[in-house]
N, C-alpha and C positions, 0 to 999 in steps of 0.2 A: 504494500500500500504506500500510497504517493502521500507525503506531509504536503498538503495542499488548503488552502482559507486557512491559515494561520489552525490549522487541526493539531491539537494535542491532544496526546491520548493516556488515559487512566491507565496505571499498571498497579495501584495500592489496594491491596485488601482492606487495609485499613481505611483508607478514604472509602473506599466502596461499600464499605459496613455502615459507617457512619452515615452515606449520603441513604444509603436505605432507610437506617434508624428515624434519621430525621425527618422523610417522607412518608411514615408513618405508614404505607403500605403493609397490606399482611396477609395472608392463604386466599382469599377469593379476588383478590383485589386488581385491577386490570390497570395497566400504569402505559405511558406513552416513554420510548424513552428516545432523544430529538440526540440523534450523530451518536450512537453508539462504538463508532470506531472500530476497535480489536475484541468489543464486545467484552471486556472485562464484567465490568456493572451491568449489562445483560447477563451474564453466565449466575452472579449473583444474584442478579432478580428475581430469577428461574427456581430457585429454590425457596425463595419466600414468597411469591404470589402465581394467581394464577393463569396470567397471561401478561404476555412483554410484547406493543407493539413500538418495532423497532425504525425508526424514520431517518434509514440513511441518504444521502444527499449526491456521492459519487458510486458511477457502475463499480469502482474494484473494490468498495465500500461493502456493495450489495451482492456480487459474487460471492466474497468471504465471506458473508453474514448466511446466504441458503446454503454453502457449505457446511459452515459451523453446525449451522441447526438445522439441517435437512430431517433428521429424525426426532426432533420435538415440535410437539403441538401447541406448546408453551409460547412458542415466539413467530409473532408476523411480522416481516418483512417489507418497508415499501422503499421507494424510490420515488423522494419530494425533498425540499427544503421545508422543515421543519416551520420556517418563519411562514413560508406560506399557505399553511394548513388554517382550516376553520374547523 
């Protein structure tokens, strides 16, 4: 993947933990999450709620991403700019 629009990407559990805690999310809860990247904090979502829809922005974004999750049900996949959703 291309570091492309200034993209930085989560690698901390620790941060990943806490951005959950704080979102309060839990087992049924259906969250959006806007540039998921290398899918760190997807992978943790996955285990605390019940669906991750993931809104990445670049095609080699969105390849990685149906790879990664090609076999969970847990996470949907699109290809938008997060900013430009309603």
């Amino acid at each position: 993947m291309q570091k492309k629009l200034g993209h930085h990407f989560l690698l901390d559990r620790g941060v990943s933990n806490r951005i959950i805690s704080a979102g309060g999310a839990k087992d049924h809860a259906k969250v959006t999450e806007a540039g998921p990247g290398r899918a760190f904090l997807t992978k943790a979502l996955c285990q605390d709620v019940e669906k991750v829809l993931a809104v990445a922005i670049g095609s080699n974004h969105v390849s990685f991403l149906k790879e990664a999750f090609n076999q969970s049900s847990a996470v949907a996949i699109i290809t938008a700019n997060a900013k430009d959703l309603q």
